[in-house]
C-alpha positions in Angstrom: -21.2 -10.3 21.4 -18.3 -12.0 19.4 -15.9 -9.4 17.9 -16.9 -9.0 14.4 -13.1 -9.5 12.8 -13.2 -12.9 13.9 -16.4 -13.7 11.7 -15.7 -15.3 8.7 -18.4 -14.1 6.6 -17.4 -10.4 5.7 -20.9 -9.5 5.0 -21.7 -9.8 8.5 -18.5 -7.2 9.0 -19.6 -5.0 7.3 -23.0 -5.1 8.5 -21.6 -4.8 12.1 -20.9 -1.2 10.9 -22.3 2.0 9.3 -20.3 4.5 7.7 -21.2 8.3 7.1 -18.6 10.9 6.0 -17.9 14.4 8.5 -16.4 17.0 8.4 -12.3 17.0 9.6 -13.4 19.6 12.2 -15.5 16.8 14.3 -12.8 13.6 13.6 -9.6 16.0 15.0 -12.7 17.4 17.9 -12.3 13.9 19.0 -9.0 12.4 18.0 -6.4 15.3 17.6 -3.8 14.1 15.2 0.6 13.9 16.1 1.6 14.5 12.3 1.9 17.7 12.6 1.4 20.2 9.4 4.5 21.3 7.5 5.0 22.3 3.7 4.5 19.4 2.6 1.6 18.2 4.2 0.2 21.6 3.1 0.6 20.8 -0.2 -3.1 18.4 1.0 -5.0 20.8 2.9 -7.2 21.5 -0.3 -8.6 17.9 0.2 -8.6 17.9 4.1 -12.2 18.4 4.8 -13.5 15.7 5.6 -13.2 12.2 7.5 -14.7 8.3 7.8 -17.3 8.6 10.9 -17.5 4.6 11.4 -19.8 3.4 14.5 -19.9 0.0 15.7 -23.9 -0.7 16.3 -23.3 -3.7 19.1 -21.7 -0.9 21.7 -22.1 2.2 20.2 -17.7 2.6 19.6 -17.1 5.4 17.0 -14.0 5.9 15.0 -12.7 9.0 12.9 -10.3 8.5 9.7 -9.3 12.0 8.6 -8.8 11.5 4.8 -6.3 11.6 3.8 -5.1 9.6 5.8 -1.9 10.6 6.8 1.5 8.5 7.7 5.4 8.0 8.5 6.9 4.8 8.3 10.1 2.6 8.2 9.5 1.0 4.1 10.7 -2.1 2.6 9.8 -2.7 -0.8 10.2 -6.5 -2.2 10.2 -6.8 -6.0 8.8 -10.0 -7.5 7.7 -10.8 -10.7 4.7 -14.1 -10.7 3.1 -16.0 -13.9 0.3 -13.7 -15.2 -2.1 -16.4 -15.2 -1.4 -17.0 -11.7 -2.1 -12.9 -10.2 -5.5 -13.3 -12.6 -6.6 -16.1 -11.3 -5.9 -15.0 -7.9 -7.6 -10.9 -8.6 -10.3 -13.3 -9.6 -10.9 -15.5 -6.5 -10.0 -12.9 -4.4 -11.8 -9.7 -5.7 -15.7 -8.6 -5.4 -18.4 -7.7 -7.5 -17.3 -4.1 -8.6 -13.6 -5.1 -8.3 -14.3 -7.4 -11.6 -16.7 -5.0 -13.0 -14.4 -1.6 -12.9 -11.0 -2.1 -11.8 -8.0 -2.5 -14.8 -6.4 -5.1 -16.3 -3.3 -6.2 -14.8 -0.1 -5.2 -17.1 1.7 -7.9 -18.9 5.5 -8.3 -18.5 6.2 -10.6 -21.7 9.8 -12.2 -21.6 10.3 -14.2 -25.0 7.3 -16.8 -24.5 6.7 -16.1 -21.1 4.2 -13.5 -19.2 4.5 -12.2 -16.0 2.7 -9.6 -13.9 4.9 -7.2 -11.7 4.0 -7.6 -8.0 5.5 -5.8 -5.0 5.2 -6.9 -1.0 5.0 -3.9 1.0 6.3 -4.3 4.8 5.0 -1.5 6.6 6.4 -0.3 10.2 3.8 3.0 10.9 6.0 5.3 13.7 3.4 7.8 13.8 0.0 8.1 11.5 -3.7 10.3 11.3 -5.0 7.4 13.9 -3.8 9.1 17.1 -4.6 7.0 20.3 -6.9 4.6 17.8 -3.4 3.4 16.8 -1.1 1.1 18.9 0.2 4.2 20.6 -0.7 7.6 21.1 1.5 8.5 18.2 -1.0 6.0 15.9 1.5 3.4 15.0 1.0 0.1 13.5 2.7 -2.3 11.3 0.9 -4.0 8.2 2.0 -6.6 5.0 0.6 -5.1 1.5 0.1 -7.2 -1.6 0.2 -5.3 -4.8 0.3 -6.1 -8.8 1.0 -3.4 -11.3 -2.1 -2.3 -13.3 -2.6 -0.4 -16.7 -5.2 2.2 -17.5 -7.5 1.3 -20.1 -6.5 2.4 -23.8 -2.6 3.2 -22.2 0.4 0.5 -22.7 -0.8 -3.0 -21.7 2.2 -4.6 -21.9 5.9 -3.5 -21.4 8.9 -6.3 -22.4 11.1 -8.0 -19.6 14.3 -6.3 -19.5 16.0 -8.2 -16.5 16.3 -7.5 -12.8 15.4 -4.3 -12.6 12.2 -4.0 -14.4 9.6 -5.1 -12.2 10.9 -2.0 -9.6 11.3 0.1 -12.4 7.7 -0.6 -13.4 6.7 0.0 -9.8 7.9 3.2 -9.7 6.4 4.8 -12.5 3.3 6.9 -12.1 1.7 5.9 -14.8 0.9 2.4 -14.1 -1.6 2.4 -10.9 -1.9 -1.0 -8.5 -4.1 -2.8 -7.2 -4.1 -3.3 -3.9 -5.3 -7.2 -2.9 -4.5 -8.4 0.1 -3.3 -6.2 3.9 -2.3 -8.0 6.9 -2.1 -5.3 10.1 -2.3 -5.2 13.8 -4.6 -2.5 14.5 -8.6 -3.5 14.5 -9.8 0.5 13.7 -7.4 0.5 10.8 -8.7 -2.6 9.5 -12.6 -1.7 10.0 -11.9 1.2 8.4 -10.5 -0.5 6.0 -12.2 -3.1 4.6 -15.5 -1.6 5.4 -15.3 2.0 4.3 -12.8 2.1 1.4 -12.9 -1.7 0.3 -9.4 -2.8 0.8 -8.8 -6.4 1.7 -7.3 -6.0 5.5 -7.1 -8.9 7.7 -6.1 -8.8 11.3 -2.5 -10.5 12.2 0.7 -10.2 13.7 4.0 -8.8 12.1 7.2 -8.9 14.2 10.2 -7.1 13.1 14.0 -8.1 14.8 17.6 -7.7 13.3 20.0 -10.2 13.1 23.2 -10.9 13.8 24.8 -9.7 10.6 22.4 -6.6 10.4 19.9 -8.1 7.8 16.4 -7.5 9.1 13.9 -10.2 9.5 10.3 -9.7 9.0 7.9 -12.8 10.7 3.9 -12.4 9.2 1.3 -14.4 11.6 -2.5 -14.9 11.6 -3.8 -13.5 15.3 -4.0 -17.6 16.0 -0.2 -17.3 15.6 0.2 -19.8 12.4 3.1 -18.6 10.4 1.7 -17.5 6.9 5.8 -16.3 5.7 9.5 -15.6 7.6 11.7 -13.2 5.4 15.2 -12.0 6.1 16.8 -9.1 4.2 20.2 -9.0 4.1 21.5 -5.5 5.2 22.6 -3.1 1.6 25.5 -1.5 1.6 26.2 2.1 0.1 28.0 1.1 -2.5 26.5 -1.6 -3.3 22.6 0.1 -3.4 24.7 2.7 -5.5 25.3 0.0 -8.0 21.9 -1.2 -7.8 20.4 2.4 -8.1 22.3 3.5 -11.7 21.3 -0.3 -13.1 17.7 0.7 -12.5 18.0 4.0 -13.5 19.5 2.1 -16.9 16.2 0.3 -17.2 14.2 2.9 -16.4 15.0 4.3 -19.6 15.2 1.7 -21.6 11.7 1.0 -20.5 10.4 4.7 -20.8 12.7 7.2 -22.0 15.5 9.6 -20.4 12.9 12.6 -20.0 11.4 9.8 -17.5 14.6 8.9 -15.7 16.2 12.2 -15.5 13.2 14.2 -13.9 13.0 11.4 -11.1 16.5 11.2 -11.0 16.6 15.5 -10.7 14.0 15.0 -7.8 15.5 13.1 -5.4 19.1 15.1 -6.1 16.8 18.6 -4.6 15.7 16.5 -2.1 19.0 16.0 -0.3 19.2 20.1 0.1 18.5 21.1 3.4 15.2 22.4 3.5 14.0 21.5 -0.3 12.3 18.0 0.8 9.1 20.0 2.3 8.6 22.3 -0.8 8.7 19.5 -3.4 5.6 18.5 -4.7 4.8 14.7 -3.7 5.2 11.8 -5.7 1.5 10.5 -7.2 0.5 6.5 -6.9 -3.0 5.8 -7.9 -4.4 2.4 -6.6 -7.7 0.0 -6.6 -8.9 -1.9 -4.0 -10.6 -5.3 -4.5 -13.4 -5.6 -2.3 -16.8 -3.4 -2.1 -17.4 -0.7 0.1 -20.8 0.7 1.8 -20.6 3.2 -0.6 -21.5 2.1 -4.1 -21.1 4.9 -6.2 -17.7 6.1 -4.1 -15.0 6.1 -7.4 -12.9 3.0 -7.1 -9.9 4.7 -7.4 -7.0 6.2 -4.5 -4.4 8.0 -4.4 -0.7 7.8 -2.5 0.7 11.5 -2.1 4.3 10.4 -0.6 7.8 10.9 -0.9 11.1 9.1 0.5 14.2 10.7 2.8 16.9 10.2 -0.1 19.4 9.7 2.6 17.7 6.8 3.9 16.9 4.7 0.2 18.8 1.4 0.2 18.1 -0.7 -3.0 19.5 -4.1 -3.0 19.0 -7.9 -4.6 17.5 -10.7 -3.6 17.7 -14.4 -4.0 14.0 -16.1 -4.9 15.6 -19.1 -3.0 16.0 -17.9 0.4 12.9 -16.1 0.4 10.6 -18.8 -0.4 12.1 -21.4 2.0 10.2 -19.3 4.7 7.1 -19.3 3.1 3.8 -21.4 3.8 2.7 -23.0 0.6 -1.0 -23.8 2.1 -1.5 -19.8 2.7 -3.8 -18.8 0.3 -3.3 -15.3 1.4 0.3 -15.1 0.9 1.9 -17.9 0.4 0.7 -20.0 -2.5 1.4 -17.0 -4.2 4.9 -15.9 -3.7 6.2 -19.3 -3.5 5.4 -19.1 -7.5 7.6 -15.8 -7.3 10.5 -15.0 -8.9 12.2 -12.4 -6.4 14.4 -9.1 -7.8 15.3 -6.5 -5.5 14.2 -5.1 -2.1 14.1 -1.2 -1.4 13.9 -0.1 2.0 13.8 3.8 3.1 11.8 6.2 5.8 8.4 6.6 4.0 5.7 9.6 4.6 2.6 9.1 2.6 -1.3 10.2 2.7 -3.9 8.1 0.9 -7.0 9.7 -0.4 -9.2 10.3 -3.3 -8.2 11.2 -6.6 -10.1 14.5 -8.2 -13.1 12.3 -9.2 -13.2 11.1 -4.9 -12.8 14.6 -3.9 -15.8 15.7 -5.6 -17.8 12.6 -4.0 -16.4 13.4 -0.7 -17.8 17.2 -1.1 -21.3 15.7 -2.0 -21.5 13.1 0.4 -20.4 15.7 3.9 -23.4 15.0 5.9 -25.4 12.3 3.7 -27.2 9.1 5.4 -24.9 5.8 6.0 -25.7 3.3 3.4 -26.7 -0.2 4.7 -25.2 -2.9 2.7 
């Protein structure tokens, strides 16, 4: 039988599956975990119960998603800014039934006549995750591309005005404003079954190749699993001083955009951070997010959550140059490609990453009802 990720029609995906939720017991019975607990991952074990039991019907495979889902990673960030019209039009052509139904409205970045929505491209290198030996290692690693635009809540602030460079990651790192998460390129099949057809996230399988150059700037290379190019990006390496700079410019905007209160507690976070010991006992930063695409689970709530938190040693911010992005990008790639070649490009953050993604309260009260309940066929 062919493998299901090659068939175009995701329908048939997701009928190639059925999903039922467990309890964490049986999912680390089977595959034990290499994050290992610590203050701060304790900080989660109110939620970690229970897991995504996903059985492939052609050969009987099973696979176990604790949730959260729990991960370490080398980040980089890339800040962009696109028409609005543009990340509407591609939510709408690009999203499913309940996605159009229940998820919120983009936020509007006006500049004088102009509106933008704030977008982000999330390179992921995963050095160790929940997946265990279902990863690409036994330490669960993987590497995936994210696409993201900025949402508003309904009956919050729709619209915020342009302020320069800095606003888009300014925006980004506000936990106010959740995303939506529309399109993942990764290289590991369970996380992208697990994926698409329990949580509803857009996941697609590919290849992502990661080298350094000759003057240290890091280049990231996207593929399809056929190997066609969707986008080529090289990073130039940051300096201290020079992501210094960069770092008290955004903290500028950040309260121009929303206040001091706003840019001094985040900015009095990260300083207890850098004390030996403090990281762990900090409470995590909280990004809520939407996926696009329907699960098996109809009434499962719609939104995620992102517990996470940065090494403050590691955080480079830097610019970039919309230019030499986009000459590596392929225009026909309606994935990627036709999008961010409409981008205008601000700054690129790159640091070592932990995060778990999970339900918000409203998902943690499904999860406790649904321990145990039959799959539902789609």
């Amino acid at each position: 039988m062919s493998d299901p990720l090659t068939q175009c029609d995701d329908i048939q995906l997701r009928s190639a599956f059925e999903v039922s939720i467990v309890s964490v017991n049986e999912a680390e019975l089977h595959v034990p975990s290499p994050v290992r607990d610590n203050a701060f991952w304790n900080q989660l074990k109110p939620l970690r119960f229970t897991a995504y039991r996903i059985k492939e019907k052609a050969d009987d495979g099973v696979f176990y998603i604790p949730i959260p889902f729990r991960t370490e990673a080398n980040l980089t960030i890339l800040h962009f800014r696109v028409p609005y019209e543009v990340a509407r039009r591609y939510l709408d052509e690009n999203a499913e039934r309940l996605a159009h139904t229940k998820n919120p409205p983009l936020l509007k970045v006006v500049e004088k006549d102009k509106e933008w929505a704030a977008g982000a491209l999330w390179l992921m290198e995963y050095t160790k995750t929940d997946l265990g030996r279902q990863g690409n290692s036994q330490a669960g690693d993987y590497s995936e591309v994210v696409l993201t635009f900025t949402a508003t809540d309904l009956g919050r602030q729709e619209g915020i005005v342009y302020g320069g460079r800095y606003t888009v990651a300014s925006v980004l790192a506000n936990s106010d404003f959740p995303s939506i998460t529309a399109k993942l390129l990764l290289n590991n099949r369970v996380a992208i079954v697990a994926g698409r057809v329990a949580v509803g996230l857009d996941k697609h399988a590919g290849k992502i190749d990661v080298t350094k150059t000759e003057r240290e700037a890091l280049r990231f290379v996207a593929r399809l699993s056929d190997d066609r190019q969707l986008f080529a990006i090289e990073i130039p390496k940051v300096g201290t001083w020079e992501s210094l700079s960069n770092n008290i410019k955004l903290a500028g905007q950040t309260i121009r955009l929303f206040g001091l209160r706003t840019a001094l507690s985040a900015a009095a976070k990260m300083t207890l951070r850098m004390i030996p010991g403090m990281r762990d006992l900090l409470t995590a930063d909280r990004y809520d997010w939407y996926a696009t695409l329907d699960s098996q689970f109809d009434d499962m709530p719609r939104r995620g959550r992102m517990d996470s938190d940065m090494n403050p040693w590691s955080i480079k911010l830097g610019m970039l140059n919309s230019r030499n992005i986009t000459d590596g990008i392929d225009v026909q790639d309606t994935m990627f490609g036709a999008l961010l070649r409409q981008a205008e490009f601000e700054t690129v953050l790159t640091a070592q990453f932990r995060g778990a993604f999970g339900p918000t309260e409203s998902g943690v009260e499904w999860l406790r009802r649904s321990v145990g309940a039959p799959t539902q066929e789609r």
